[in-house]
C-alpha positions as CSV (number, residue, x, y, z in Angstrom):
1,X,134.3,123.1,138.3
2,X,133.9,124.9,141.7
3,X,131.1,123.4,143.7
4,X,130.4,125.4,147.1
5,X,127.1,125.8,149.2
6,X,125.9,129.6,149.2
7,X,123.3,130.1,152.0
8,X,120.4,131.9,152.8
9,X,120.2,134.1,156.1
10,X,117.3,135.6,158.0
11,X,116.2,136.9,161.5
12,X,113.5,134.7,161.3
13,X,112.3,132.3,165.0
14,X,109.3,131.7,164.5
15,X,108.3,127.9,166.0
16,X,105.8,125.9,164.4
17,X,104.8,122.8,166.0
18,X,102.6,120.9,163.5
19,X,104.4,119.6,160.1
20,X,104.8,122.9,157.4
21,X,104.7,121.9,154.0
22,X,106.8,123.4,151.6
23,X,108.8,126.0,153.7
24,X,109.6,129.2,151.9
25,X,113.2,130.0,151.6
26,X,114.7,130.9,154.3
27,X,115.3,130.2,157.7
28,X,113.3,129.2,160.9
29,X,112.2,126.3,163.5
30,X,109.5,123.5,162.8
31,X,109.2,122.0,166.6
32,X,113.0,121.8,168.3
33,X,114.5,121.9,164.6
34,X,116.0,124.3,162.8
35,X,115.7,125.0,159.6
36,X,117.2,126.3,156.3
37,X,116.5,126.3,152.9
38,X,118.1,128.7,149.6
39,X,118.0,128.5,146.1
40,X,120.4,130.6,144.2
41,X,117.3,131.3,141.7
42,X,114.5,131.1,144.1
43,X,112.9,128.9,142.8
44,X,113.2,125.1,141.5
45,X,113.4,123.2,144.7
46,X,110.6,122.1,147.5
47,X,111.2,121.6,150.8
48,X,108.6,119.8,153.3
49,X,109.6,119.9,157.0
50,X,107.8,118.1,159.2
51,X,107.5,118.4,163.3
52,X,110.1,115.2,164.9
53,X,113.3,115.9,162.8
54,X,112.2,114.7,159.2
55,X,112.6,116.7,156.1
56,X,112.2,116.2,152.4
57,X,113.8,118.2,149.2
58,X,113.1,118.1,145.6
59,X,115.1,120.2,143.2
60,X,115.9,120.8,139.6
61,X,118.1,122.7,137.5
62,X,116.0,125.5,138.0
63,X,117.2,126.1,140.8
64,X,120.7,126.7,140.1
65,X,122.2,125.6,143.4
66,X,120.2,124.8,146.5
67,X,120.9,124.0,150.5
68,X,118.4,123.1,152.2
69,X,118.5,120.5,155.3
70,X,117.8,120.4,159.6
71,X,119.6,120.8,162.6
72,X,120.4,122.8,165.4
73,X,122.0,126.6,166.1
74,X,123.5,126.8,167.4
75,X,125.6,123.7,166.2
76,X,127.8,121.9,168.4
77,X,130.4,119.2,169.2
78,X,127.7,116.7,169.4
79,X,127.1,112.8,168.0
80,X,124.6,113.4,164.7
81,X,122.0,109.8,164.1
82,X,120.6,110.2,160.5
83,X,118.4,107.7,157.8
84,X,116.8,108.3,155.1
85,X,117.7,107.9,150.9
86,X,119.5,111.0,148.9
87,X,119.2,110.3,145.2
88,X,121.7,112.7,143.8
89,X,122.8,111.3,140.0
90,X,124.1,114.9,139.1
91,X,125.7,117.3,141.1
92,X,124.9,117.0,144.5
93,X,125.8,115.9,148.1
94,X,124.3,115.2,151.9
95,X,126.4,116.8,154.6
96,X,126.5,118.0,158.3
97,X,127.2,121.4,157.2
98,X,127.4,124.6,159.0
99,X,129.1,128.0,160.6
100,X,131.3,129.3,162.6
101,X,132.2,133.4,163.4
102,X,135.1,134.6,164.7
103,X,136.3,133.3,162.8
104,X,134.2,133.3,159.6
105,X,134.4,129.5,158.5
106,X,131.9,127.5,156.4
107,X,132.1,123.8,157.2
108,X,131.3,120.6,155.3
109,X,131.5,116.5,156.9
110,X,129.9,114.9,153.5
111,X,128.5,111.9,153.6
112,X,127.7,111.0,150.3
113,X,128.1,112.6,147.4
114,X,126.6,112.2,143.3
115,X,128.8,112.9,139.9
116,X,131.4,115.3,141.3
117,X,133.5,115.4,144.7
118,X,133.3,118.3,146.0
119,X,136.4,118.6,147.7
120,X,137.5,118.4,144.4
121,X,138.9,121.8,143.8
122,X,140.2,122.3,147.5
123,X,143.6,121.0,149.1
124,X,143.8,118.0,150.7
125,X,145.4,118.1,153.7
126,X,145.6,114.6,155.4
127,X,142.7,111.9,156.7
128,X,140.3,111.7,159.6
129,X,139.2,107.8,160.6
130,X,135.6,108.1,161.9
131,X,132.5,106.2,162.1
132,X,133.7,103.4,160.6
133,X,134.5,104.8,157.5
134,X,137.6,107.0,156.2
135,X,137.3,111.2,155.5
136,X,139.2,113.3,153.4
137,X,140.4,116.4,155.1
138,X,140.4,119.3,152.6
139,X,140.8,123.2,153.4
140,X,139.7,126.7,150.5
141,X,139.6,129.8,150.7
142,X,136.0,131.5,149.4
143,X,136.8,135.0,147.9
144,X,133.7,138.0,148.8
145,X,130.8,135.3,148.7
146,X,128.1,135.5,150.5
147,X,128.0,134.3,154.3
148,X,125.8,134.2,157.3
149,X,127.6,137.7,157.5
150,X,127.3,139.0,154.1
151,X,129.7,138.9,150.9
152,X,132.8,138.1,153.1
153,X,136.3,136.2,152.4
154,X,135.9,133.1,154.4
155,X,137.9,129.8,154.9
156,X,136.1,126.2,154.4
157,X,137.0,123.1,155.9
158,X,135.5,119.7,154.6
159,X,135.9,116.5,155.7
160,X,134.1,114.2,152.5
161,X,133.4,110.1,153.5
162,X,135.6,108.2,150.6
163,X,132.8,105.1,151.3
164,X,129.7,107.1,150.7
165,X,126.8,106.1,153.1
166,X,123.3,107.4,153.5
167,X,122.3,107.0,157.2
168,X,124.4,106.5,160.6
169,X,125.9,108.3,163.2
170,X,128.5,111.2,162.8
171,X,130.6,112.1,165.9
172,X,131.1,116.0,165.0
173,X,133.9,115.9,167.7
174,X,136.2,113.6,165.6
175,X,136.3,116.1,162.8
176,X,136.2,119.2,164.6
177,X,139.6,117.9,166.4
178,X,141.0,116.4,163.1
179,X,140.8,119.8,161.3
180,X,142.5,121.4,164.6
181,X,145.4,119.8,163.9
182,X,146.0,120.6,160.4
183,X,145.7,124.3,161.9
184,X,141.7,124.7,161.2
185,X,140.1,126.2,164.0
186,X,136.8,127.6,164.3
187,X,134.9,130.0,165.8
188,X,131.4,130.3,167.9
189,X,128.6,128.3,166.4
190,X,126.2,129.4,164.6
191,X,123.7,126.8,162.8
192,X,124.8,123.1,161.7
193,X,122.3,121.1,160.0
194,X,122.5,117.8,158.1
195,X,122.1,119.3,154.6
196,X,121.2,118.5,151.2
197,X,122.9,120.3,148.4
198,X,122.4,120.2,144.9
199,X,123.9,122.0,141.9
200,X,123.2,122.3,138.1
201,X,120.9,119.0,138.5
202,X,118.0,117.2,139.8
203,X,117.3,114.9,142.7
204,X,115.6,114.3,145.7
205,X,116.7,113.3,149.6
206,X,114.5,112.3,152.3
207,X,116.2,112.4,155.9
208,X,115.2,112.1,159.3
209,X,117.9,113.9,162.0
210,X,118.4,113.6,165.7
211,X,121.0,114.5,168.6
212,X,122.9,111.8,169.8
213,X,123.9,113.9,172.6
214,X,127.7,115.7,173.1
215,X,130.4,113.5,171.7
């Protein structure tokens, strides 16, 4: 089985500096933080964001496949600090995840992970030492799914912990400069958030995000 994240876009900026519960899908900033959040059925997942970097999701099988998570766009080479608990039995995983243009790519650095790897069905290209822990470096090629541009053809590049770990510090750098030498290079940023995903299951993260500052 094919597991891969399929976002949700919009034009939406709108700041809100006081704690909005249950976001609608989509896109947008609570305080300094960016935001997104998509359900493949709209519907079956909950998403509280609150002002100071914390976020939590609920989901179920209702909702088919769901992203949702908070960062920054655009993302960057930067050190990522995160905490919380992701309790993911199914299908489901907690990433830094975002987008590049120019070219189109659609990046992963996972973290942790439930039932299924989800660089499972990609190839694995070699191994990136990192945060005191060991990543997996895989590369796939998405055929016209959707994007941050549209329905697109787009390259993915994951990088997936093999000691899973639910809170600590991700240099973004490491990876970035690990895939660039197995010939992945991205683009210009677009957003990077640390993300929950779920698919075909239930579960529930709570995670607090902040900038560590450039790598």
């Amino acid at each position: 089985m094919t597991v891969m994240a399929m976002p949700h876009f919009s034009n939406s900026t709108e700041r809100e500096l006081l704690r909005r519960a249950n976001v609608p899908q989509g896109t947008g900033y609570v305080g300094n933080y960016f935001y997104s959040l998509w359900t493949q059925s709209n519907g079956g997942a909950t998403m509280d964001v609150e002002n100071g970097g914390q976020y939590s999701l609920t989901w179920t099988t209702a909702s088919q496949n769901v992203v949702g998570g908070l960062g920054w766009n655009p993302g960057s080479s930067q050190i990522i600090n995160y905490s919380g608990t992701f309790n993911s039995p199914g299908n489901g995983y907690l990433s830094v995840y975002g987008w590049t243009t120019n070219p189109l790519i659609e990046y992963y650095i996972v973290e942790s992970y439930g039932s299924y790897n989800p660089g499972s069905a990609a190839t694995l290209l070699g191994t990136v030492t990192s945060d005191g822990g060991t990543y997996n470096i895989y590369h796939t090629v998405r055929v016209n799914q959707p994007s941050i541009i549209g329905t697109a053809t787009f390259d993915q590049f994951w990088s997936v912990r093999q000691s899973h770990r639910v809170g600590g510090s991700v240099n973004v750098a490491n990876h970035f400069n690990a895939w660039r030498a197995h010939g992945l290079t991205l683009g210009t940023h677009n957003y990077q958030i640390l993300a929950t995903e779920g698919y075909q299951s239930s579960g529930s993260s709570s995670i607090t995000v902040s900038s560590g500052g450039p790598a």
